[in-house]
N, C-alpha and C positions, 0 to 999 in steps of 0.2 A: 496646802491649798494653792499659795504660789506654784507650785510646780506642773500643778495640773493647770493653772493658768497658763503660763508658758507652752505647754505642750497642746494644748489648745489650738494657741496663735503659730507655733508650729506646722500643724496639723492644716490650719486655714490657708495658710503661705503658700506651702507645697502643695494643697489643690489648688489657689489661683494661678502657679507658675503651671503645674499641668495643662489645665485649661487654657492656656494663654498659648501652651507650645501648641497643644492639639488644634485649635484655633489657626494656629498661624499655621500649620500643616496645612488644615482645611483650605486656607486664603489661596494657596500654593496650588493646590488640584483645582481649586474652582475657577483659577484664572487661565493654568493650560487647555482645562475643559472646555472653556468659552473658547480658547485659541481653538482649539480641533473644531468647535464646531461650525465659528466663523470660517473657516478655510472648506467650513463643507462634508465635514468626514465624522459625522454624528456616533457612528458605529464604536469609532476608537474613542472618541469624549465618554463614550455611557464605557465602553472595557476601563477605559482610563479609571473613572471612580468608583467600578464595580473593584478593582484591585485593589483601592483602598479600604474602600467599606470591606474587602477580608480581612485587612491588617487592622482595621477599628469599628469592630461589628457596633460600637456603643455611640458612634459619631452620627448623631441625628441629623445637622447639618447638612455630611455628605449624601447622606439617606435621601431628604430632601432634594438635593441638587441633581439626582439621579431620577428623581420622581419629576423635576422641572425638565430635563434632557429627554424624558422619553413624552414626555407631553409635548416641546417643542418640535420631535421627531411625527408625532401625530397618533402614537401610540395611547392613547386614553386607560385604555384599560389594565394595561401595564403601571402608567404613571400613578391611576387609583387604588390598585392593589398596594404600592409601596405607601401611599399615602393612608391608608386605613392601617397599616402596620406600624408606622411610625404614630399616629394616635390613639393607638392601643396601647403604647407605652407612656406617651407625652402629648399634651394638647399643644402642639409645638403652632406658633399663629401663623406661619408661610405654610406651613402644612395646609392647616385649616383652609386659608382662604384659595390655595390653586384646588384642592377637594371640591371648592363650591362652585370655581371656574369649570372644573371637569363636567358635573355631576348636570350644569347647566347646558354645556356644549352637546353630550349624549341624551338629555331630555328634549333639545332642540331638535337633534336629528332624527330621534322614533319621532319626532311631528310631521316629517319634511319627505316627501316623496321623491325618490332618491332615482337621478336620470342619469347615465352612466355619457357622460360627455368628453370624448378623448379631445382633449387640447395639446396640441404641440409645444412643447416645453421650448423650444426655442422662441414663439410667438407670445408665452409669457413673462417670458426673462428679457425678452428681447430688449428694454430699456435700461435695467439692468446691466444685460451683460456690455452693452453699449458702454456706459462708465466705467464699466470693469477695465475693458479693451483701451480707454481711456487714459487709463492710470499706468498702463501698461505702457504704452506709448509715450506718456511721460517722465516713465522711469523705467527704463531697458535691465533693472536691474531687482526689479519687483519678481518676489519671488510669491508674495501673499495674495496677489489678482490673481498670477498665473493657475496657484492651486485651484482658487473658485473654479476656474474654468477647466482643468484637467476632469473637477467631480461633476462641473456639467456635461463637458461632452461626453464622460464615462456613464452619466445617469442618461441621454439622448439614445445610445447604444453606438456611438463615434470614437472605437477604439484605438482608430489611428491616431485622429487630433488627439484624444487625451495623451496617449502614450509619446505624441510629437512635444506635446507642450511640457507633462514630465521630465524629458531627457533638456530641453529647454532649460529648466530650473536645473537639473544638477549640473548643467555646463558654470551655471552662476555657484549654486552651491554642492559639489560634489558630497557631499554629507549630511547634506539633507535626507534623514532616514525614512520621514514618511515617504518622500518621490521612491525613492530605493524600494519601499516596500509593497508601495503601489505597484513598480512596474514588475515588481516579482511576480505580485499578483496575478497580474493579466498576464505574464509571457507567454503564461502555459496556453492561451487563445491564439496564441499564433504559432500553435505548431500541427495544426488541422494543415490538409492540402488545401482546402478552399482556401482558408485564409491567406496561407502563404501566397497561392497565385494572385488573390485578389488585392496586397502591399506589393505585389513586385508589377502589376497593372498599375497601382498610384505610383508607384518612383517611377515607372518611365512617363506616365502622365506630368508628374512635377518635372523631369527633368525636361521635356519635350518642351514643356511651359517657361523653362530657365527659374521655377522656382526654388533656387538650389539648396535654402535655408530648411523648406519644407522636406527636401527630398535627404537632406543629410538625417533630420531628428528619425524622421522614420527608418532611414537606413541603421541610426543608433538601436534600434528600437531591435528592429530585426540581429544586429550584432551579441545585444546581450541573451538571444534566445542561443538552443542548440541547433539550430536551421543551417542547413549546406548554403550558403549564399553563391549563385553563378558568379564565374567573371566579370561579365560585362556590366554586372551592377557595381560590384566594386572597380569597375574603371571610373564607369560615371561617379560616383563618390568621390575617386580621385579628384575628377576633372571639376567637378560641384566644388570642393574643396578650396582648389588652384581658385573659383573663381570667388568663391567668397575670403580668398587671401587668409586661410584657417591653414596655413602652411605644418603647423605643428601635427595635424589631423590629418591631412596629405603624407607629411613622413610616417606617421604611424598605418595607414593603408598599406604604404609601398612598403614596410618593414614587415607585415603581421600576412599579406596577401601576396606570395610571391608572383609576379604573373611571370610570364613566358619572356625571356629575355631577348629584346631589341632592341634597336639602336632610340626607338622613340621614347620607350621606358628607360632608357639611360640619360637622353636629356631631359626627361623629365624629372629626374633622381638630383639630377646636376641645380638645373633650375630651383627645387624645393631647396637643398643644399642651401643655394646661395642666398634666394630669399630669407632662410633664417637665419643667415648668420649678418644677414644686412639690416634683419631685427633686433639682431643681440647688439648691434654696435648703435645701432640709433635709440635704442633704449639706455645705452650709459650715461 
């Protein structure tokens, strides 16, 4: 009898430490989740917990947390289907009560005669995105505003700005894989002829304007496509370069873009030269 006692308490141990690990897995997803989907990018938060919920098809929790993601997304009918699923197994109570939120919000709308009112997403975010730009400016080094607004201007159809302000963030953080994966995304949009003529119209508009910040992110922008880029846009890159003292970005132009050898592009080779090594010494 002792022994079945003990294997008992055994038995009870290792499913609390289970439960405890699968738990704290769970905590682990639900927090990167909320990260993706504060930053804006709902699609990879729901893939995010969709790959767990393969590796832990019995994990009601994430079940849940995926039924709350796609409700937040505005998908009703999705969120509800997961939710009649998960209390089919389990009268789980966050089940329950977002079910009754749903179930309320779609008997609301067959009431409501429904006016198709296109609103400009910049005129409703507009106070918003005002703080965003805010925090931005307060911290030249924020990388979490920046996203909001790369999936703004991506959701407006302003694939420049997003892609200007992506390349933005990986100048801060080069490994940043969502930016990476975002601009993968999109490059294949600029390799239409329209497109392309209609970015080589803004760089010489930003550069014509001296907005040399704006005109380099997009010039990045364009460098990671397979696009012929003319000369005279990579001069002005250089020159944008020289003026925003991104000396390290100037020698990789004149290294990677050989132009036509003259005496101007030799002191200009000379001058980057000396700039950086007038960096490297006042940096000791």
């Amino acid at each position: 009898m002792r022994i079945v006692i003990i294997a008992i308490i055994l038995l009870q141990l290792s499913t609390s430490l289970l439960a405890d690990k699968s738990f704290s897995q769970y905590l682990k997803v639900k927090n990167i989740a909320y990260e993706l989907k504060k930053s804006g990018n709902s699609d990879e938060a729901i893939s995010y917990v969709n790959e767990f919920i393969e590796k832990n098809p019995k994990n009601i929790r994430a079940q849940n947390l995926l039924a709350v993601l796609y409700y937040w997304k505005g998908d009703y009918k999705k969120s509800k289907y997961i939710l009649e699923n998960i209390l089919k197994k389990e009268q789980f109570p966050q089940s329950i009560s977002l079910l009754r939120k749903i179930e309320k919000k779609i008997k609301k709308s067959s009431h409501i005669k429904k006016v198709a009112i296109k609103k400009s997403p910049k005129t409703v975010f507009s106070k918003d995105l005002q703080f965003v730009m805010q925090n931005i400016k307060n911290n030249p080094l924020d990388t979490k505003n920046r996203k909001i607004l790369v999936y703004h201007y991506d959701s407006i159809g302003d694939k420049t700005q997003a892609l200007s302000l992506a390349n933005e963030i990986l100048k801060i953080d080069p490994d940043d894989v969502q930016m990476i994966r975002f601009i993968k995304s999109k490059n294949s949009l600029l390799t239409t002829d329209n497109t392309i003529k209609k970015a080589y119209k803004k760089l010489d508009e930003f550069y014509t304007k001296r907005e040399y910040n704006r005109f380099l992110n997009l010039y990045s922008s364009l460098e990671r496509t397979s696009v012929d880029i003319p000369t005279r846009i990579h001069i002005n890159a250089l020159y944008s370069a020289i003026e925003l003292k991104l000396y390290k970005k100037a020698r990789s132009i004149l290294y990677l873009y050989r132009f036509p050898r003259n005496k101007h592009i030799s002191k200009i080779e000379d001058l980057v030269d000396e700039k950086l090594l007038l960096q490297r010494f006042t940096s000791l």
